[in-house]
Backbone bond lengths (Angstrom), bond angles and torsions (degrees), N, CA, C in turn:
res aa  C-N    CA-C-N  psi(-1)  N-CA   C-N-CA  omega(-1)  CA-C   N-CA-C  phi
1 X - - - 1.445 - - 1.526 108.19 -
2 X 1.274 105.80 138.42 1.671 106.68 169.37 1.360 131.54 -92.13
3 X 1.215 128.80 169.81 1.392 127.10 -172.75 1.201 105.99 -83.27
4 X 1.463 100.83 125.65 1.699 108.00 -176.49 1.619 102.87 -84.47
5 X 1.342 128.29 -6.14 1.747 119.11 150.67 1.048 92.97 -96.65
6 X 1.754 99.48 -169.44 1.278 143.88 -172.98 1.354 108.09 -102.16
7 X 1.691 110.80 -175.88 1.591 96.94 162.57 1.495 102.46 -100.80
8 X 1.354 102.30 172.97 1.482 110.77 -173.25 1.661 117.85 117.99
9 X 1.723 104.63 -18.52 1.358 96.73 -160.63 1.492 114.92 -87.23
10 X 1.037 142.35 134.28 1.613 128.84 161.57 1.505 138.42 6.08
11 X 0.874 127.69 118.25 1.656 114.33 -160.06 1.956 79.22 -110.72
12 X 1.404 94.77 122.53 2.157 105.75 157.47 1.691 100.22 -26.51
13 X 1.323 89.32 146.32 1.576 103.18 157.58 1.476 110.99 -89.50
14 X 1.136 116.18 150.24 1.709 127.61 161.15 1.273 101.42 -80.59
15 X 0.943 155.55 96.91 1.167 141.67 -174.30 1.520 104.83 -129.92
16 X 1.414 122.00 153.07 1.550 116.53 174.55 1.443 142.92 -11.69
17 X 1.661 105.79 -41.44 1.759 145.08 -154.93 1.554 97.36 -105.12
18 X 1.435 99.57 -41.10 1.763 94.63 -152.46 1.764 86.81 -113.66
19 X 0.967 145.23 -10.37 1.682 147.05 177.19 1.342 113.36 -28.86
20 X 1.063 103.72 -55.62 1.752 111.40 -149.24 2.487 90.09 -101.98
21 X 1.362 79.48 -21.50 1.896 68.66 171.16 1.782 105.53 -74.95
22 X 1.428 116.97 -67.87 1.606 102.12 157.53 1.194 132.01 -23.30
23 X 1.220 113.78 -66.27 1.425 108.55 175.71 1.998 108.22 -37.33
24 X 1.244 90.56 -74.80 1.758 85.56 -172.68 1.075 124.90 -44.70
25 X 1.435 112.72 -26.91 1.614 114.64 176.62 1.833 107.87 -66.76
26 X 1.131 132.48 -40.57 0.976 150.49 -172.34 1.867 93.83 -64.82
27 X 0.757 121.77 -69.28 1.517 131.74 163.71 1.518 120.05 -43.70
28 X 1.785 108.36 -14.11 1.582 115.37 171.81 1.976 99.08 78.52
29 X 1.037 130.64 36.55 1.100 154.19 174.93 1.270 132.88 -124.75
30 X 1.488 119.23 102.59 1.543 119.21 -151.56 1.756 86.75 -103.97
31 X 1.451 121.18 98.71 1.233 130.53 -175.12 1.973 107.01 -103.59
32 X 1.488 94.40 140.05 1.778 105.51 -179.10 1.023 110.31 -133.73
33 X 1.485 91.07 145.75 1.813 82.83 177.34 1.473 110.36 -109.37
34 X 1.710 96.80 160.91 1.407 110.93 -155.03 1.610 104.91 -125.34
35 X 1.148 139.25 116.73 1.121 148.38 161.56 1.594 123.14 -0.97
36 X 1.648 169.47 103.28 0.700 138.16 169.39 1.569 142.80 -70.06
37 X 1.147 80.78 -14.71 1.737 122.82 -172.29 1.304 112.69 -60.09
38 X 2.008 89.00 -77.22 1.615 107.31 -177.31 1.252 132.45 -129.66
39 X 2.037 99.22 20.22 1.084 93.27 -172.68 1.705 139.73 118.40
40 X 1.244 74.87 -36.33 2.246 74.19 -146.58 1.873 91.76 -95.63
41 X 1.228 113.23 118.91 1.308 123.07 143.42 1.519 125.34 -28.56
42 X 1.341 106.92 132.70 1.600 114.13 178.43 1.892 113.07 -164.03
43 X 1.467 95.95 138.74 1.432 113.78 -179.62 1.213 113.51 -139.55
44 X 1.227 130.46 125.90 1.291 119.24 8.85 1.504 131.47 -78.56
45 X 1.370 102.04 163.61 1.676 89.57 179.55 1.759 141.60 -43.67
46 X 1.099 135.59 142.33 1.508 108.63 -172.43 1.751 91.27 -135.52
47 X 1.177 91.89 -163.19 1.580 109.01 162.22 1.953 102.24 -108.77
48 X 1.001 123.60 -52.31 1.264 116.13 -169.73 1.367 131.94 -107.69
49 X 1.456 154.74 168.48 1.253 131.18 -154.85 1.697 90.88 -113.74
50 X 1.366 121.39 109.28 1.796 114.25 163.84 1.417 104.79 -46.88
51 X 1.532 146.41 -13.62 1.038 102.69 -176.19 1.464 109.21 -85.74
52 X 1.383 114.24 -37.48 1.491 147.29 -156.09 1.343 128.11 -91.14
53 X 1.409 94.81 -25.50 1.911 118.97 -161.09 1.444 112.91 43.72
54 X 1.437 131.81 28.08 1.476 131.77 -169.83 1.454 93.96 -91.68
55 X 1.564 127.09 143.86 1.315 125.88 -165.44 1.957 91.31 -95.58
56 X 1.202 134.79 -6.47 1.326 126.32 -153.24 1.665 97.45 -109.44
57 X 1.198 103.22 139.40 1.496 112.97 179.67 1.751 122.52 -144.94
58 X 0.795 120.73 -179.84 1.541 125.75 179.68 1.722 115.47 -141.30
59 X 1.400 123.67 148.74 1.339 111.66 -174.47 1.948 86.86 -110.42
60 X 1.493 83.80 170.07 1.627 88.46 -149.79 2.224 85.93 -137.01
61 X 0.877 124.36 142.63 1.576 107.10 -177.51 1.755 92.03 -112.29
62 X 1.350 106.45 120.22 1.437 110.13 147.87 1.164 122.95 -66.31
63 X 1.863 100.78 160.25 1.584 94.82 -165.64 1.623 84.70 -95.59
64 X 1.249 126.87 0.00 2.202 108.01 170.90 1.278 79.82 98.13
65 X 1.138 149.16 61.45 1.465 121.86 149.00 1.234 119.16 -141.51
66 X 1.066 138.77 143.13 1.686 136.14 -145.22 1.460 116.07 179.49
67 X 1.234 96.02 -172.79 2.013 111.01 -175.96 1.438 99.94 -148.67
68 X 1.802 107.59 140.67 1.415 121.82 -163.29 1.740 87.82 -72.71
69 X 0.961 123.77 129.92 1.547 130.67 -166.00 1.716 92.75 -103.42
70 X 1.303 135.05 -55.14 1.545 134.16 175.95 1.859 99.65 -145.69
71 X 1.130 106.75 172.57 1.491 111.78 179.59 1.393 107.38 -175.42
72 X 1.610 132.17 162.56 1.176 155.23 159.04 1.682 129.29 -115.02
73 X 1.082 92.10 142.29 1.771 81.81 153.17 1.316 122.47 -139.53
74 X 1.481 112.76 130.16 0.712 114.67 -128.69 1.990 99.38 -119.34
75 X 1.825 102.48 105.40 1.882 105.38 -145.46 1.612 99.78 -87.13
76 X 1.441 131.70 8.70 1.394 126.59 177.01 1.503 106.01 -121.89
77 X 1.538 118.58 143.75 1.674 110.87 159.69 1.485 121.71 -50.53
78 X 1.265 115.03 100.06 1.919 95.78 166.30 1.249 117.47 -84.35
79 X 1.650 129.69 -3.73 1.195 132.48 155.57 1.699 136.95 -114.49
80 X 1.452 142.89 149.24 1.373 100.44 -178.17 1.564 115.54 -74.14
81 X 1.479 110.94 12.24 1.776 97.85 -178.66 1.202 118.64 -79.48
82 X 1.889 107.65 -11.06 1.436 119.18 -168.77 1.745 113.90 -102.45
83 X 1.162 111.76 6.91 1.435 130.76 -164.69 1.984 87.64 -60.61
84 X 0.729 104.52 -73.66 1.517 104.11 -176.51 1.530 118.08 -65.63
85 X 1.082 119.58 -7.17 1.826 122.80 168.55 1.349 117.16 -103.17
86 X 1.311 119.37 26.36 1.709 113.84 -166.63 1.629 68.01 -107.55
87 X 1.989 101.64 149.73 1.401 131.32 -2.66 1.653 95.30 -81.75
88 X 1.492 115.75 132.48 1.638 103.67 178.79 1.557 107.16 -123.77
89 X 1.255 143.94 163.74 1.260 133.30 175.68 1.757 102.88 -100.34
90 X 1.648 97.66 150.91 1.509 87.71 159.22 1.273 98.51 -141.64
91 X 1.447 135.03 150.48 1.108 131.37 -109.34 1.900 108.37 -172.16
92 X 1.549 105.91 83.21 1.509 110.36 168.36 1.989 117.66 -31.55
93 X 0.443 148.28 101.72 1.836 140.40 172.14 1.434 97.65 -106.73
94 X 1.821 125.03 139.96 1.158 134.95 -164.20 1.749 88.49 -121.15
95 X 1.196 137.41 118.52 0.979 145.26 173.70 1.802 112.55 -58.10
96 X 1.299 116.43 154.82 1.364 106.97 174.76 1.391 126.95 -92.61
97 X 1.651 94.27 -27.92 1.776 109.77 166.97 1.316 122.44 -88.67
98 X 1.283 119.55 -131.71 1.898 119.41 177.14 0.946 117.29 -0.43
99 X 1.532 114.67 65.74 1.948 123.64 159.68 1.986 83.31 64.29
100 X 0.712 151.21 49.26 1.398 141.96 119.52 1.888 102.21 80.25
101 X 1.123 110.23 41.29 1.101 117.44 -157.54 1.457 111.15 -72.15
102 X 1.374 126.23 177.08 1.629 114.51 175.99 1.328 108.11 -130.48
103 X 1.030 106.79 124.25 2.098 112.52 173.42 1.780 103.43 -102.77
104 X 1.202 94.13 170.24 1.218 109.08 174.80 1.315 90.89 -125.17
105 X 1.876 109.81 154.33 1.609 127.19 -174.82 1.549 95.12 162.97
106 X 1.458 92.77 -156.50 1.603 98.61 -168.08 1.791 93.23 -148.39
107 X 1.666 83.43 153.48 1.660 94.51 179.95 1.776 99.35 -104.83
108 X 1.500 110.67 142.44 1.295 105.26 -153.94 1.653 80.70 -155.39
109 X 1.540 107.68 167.39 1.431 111.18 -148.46 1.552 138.48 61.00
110 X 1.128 105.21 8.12 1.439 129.16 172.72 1.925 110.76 -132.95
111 X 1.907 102.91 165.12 1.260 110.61 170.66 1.341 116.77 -84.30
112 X 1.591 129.30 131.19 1.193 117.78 -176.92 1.332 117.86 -43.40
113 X 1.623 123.45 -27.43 0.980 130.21 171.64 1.987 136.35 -52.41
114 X 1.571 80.46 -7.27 1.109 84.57 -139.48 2.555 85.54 -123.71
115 X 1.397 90.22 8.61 1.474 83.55 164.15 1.383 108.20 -119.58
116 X 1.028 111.93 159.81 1.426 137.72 -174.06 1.573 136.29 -158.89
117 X 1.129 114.86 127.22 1.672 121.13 178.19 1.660 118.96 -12.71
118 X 1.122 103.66 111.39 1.813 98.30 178.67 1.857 98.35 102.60
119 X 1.114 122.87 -7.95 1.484 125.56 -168.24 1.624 97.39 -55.47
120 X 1.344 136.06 115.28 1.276 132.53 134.94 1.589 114.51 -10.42
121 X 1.470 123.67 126.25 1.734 105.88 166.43 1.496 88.08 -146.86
122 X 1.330 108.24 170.91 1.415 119.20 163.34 2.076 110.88 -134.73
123 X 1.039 100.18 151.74 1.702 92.70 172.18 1.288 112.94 -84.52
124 X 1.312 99.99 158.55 1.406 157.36 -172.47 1.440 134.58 -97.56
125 X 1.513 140.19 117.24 0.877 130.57 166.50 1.265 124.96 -83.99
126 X 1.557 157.89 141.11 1.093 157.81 -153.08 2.294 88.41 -156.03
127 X 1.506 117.13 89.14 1.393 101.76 161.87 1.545 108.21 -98.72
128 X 1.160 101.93 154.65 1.934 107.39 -161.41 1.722 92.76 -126.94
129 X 1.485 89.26 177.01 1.357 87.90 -169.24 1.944 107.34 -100.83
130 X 1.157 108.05 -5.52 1.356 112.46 163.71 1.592 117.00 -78.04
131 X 1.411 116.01 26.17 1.802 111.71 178.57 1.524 115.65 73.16
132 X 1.058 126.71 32.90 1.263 98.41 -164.28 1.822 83.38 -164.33
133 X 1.526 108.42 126.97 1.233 99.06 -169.71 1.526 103.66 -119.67
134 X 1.458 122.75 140.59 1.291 122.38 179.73 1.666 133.03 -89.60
135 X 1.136 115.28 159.38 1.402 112.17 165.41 1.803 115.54 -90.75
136 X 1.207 103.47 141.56 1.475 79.67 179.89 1.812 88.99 -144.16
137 X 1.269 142.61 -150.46 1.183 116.95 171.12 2.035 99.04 -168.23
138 X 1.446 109.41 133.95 1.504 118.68 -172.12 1.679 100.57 -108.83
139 X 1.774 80.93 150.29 2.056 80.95 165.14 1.357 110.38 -69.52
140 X 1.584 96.95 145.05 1.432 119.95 152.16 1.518 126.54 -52.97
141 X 0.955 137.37 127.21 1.806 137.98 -149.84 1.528 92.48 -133.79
């Protein structure tokens, strides 16, 4: 599969919160974290639970499967990494497991034309050559 950017674009931080979600992605593992407290699924990564404020959590692996929940496309570069991928979609997906959570990404293997609200998708691996491998997510066929 090819890189649905260019080069140029931002590479994720590793950062404390978001570490161990990279990591899994890198491993082809779309990992969430899950409340210990009370439960409730949440993305993006944090340190603490808004519902609960409990600092302790657990990562939980979705199985990738979902519905395009809202989306755009989006017909100008807003970055120069995207100069060569316009018109591109980027693309809310509501997961079906872990409390129904919502990521942001893009549906790819399809015509922008051709996604739409409620779309069946499943994830995607995208490994790049900057280390760091993405989720990205295709229709279900």
């Amino acid at each position: 599969m090819g890189k649905y950017f260019g080069k140029g674009m931002p590479v994720p931080a590793f950062e404390r919160d978001t570490k161990d979600f990279w990591e899994g992605c890198k491993q082809h593992k779309l990992l969430i974290q899950r409340c210990d407290q009370c439960g409730t699924y949440r993305f993006n990564p944090t340190p603490v639970c808004a519902h609960c404020l409990s600092f302790k959590h657990s990562l939980v692996e979705s199985a990738g499967i979902g519905e395009v929940w809202s989306f755009i496309v989006v017909p100008h570069p807003v970055h120069p990494g995207v100069k060569e991928s316009v018109p591109y979609n980027a693309a809310i997906v509501q997961l079906n497991d872990c409390g129904s959570v919502k990521l942001t990404s893009n549906v790819i293997n399809c015509k922008n034309e051709e996604v739409h609200i409620g779309m069946a998708v499943k994830v995607v691996w995208e490994d790049s050559e900057d280390e760091v491998t993405y989720y990205r997510f295709e229709p279900i066929k």
